[in-house]
N, C-alpha and C positions, 0 to 999 in steps of 0.2 A: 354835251357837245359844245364845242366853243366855236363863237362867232366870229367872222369878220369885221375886225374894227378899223379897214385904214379908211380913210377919209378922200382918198381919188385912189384913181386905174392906175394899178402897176401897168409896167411895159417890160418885158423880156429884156434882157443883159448879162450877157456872158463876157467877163472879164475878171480878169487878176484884181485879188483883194489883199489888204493886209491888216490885219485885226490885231493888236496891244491892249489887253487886260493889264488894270492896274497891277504892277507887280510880278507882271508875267514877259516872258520875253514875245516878241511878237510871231505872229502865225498868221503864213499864206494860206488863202484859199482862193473859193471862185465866186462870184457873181450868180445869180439868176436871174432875178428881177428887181426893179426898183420903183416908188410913184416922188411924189414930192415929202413925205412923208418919214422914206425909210428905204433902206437894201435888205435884201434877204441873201446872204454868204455861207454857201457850204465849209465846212471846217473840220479838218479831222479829230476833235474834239470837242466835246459839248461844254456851253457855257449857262451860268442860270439866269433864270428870268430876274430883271431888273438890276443887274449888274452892268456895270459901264466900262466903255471899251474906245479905243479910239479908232477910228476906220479911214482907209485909205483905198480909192480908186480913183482910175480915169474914166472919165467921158467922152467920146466923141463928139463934139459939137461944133457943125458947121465947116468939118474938116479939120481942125485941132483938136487935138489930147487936152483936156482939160482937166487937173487933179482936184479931186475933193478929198478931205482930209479933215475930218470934224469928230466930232465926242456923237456917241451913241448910247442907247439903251436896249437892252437886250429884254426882246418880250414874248420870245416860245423859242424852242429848242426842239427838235425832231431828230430822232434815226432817218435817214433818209439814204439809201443803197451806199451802207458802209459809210459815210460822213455824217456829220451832224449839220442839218440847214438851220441855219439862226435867222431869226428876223429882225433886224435892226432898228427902232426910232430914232431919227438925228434929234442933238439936243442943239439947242443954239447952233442952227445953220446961218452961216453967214450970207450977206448979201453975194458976192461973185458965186458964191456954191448956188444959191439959191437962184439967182440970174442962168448958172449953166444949166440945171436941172429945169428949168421953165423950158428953156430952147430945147433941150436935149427931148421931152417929153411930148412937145407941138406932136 
């Protein structure tokens, strides 16, 4: 059985995502949840653990769309009702993503 390893509380997010594997042309999916840590993006296709992707969503914060847009790690892969849910680590989250995500998170 495998454990929980993130490091703070996700919070619920339902939003439009857009996932680019190296080499691959990019593919929409959707949000579920995120903490400071990482997104978790349903995808009509599975990807493997520790393969790297580049990820794209917005935020709400504060009344503004705020885009994040960073490199990821992919670190479980699930069937999940006909999708595959991927769990994302950010790699080098920058400072404004990282800024929005504290607010976004309060």
């Amino acid at each position: 059985m495998q454990t929980d390893q993130r490091q703070s509380a996700r919070k619920v997010m339902k939003t439009r995502a857009m996932v680019a594997a190296e080499g691959a042309a990019p593919v929409m999916g959707r949000t579920s949840d995120l903490n400071e840590g990482g997104v978790s993006i349903s995808l009509p296709g599975p990807m493997a653990a520790g393969q790297t992707a580049q990820v794209r969503f917005d935020l709400l914060v504060e009344g503004q769309l705020v885009p994040i847009n960073t490199r990821a790690r992919v670190q479980y892969c699930i069937l999940s009702g006909g999708d595959f849910k991927i769990g994302f680590q950010f790699v080098n989250l920058d400072m404004g993503a990282t800024t929005a995500l504290s607010r976004f998170l309060r």
